[in-house]
ZALUM-354768 format. One record per residue (C-alpha): residue number from 1; residue in three letters; x, y, z. Coordinates in nm, 4 decimals. Layout:
! ZALUM-354768
+-----+-----+----------+----------+----------+
:   i :  aa :       px :       py :       pz :
+-----+-----+----------+----------+----------+
: NUM : ALA :        X :        Y :        Z :
...
+-----+-----+----------+----------+----------+
! end
This chain:
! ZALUM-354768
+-----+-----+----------+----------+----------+
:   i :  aa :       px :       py :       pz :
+-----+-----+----------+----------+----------+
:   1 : UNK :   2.5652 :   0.7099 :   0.9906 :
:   2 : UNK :   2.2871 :   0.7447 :   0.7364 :
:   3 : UNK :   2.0176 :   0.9470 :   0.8238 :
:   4 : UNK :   1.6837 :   0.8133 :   0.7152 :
:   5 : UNK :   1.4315 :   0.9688 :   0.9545 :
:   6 : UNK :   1.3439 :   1.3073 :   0.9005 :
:   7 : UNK :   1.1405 :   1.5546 :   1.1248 :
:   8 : UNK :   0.8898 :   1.7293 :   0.9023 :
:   9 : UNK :   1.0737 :   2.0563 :   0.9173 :
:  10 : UNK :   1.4300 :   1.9424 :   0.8551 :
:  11 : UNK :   1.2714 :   1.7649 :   0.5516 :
:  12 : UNK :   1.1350 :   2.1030 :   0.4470 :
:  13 : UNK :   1.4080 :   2.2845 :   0.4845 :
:  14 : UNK :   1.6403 :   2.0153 :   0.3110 :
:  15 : UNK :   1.4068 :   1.8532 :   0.0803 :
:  16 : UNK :   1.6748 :   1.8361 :  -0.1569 :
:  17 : UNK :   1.8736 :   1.6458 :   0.0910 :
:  18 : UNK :   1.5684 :   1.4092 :   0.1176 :
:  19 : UNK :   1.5687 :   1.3204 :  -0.2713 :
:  20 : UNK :   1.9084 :   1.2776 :  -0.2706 :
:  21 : UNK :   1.9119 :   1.0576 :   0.0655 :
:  22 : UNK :   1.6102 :   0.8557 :  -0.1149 :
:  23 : UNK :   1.7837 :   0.7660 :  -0.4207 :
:  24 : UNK :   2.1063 :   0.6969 :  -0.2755 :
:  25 : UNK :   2.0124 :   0.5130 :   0.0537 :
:  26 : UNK :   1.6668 :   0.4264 :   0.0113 :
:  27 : UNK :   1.3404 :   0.4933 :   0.2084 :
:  28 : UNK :   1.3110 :   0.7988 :   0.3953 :
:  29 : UNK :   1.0819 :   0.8260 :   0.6566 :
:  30 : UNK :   0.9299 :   1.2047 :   0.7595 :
:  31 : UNK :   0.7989 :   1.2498 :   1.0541 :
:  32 : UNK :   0.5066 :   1.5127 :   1.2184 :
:  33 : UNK :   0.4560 :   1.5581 :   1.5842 :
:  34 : UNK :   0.7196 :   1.2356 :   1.6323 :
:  35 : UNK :   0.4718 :   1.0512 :   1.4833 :
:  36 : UNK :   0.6009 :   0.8153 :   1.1461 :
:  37 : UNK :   0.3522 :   1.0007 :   0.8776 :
:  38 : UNK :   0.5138 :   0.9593 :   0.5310 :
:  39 : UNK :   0.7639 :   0.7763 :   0.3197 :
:  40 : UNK :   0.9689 :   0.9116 :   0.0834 :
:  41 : UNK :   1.1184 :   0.6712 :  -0.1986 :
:  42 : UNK :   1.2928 :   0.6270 :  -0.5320 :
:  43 : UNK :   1.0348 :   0.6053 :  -0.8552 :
:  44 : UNK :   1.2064 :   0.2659 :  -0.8889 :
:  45 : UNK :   1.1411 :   0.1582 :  -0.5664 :
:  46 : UNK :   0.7846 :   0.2601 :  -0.6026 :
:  47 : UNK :   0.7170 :   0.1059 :  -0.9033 :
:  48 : UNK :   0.8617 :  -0.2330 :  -0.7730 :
:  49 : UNK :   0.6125 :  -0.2041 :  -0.4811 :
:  50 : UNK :   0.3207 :  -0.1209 :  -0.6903 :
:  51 : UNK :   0.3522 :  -0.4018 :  -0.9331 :
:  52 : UNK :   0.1492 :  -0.6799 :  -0.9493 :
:  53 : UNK :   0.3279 :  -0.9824 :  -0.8044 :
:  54 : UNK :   0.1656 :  -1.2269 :  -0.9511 :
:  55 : UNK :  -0.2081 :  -1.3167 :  -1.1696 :
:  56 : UNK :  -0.5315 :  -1.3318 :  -1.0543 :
:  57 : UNK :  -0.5252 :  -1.6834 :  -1.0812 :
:  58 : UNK :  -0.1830 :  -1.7190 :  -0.8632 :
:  59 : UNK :  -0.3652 :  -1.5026 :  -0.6070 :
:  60 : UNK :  -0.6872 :  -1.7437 :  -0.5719 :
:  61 : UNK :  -0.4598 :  -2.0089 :  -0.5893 :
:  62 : UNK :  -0.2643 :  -1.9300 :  -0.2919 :
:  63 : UNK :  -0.5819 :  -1.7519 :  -0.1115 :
:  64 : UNK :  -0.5903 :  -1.9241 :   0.2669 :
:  65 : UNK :  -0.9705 :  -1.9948 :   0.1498 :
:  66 : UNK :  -0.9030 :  -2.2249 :  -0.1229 :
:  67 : UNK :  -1.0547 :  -2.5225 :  -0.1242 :
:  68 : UNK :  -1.3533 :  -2.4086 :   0.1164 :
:  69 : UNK :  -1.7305 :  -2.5167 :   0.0578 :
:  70 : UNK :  -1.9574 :  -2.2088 :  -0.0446 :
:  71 : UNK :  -2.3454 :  -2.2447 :  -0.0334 :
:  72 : UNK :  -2.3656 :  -2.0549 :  -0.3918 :
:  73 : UNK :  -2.7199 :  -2.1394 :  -0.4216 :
:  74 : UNK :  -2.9915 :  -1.8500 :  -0.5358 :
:  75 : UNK :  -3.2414 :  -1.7086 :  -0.3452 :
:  76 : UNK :  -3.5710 :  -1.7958 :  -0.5894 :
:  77 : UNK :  -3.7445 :  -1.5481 :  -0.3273 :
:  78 : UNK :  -3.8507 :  -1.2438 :  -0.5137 :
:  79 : UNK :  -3.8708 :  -0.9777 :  -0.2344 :
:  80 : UNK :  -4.1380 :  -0.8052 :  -0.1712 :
:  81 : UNK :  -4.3961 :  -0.6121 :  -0.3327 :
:  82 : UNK :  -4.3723 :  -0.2642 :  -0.3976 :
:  83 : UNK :  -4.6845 :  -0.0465 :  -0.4626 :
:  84 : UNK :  -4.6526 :   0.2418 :  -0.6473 :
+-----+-----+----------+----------+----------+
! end
């Protein structure tokens, strides 16, 4: 069995073993008080996640608002006075 939770100590102790566990079996979760707190993961793997999956214009393309009416009209109020 691969071990891919850690408790915060062990991971300590055997960070080493946490790399290594990382690259060779992926994600590795630590853990403080029981409680899930970090992940520990391959520069690949990280750099996958981080990159961009798609353009700006793919993302307002697929946005769940598209194609909704906005009121983009401007205010011609001018605020209020100031007196200095």
């Amino acid at each position: 069995m691969v071990k891919n939770t850690w408790a915060l100590q062990d991971a300590k102790n055997g960070f080493s073993r946490v790399v290594d566990s990382a690259l060779k079996n992926g994600p590795q979760t630590v853990t403080r008080h029981g409680k899930e707190t970090v992940v520990i993961v391959s520069v690949e793997e990280y750099r996958k996640a981080a990159e961009p999956s798609g353009s700006v214009i793919d993302f307002f393309q697929n946005s769940p608002l598209r194609g909704i009416k906005l009121d983009a009209k401007r205010s011609k109020n001018a605020g209020r006075e100031i007196v200095l």
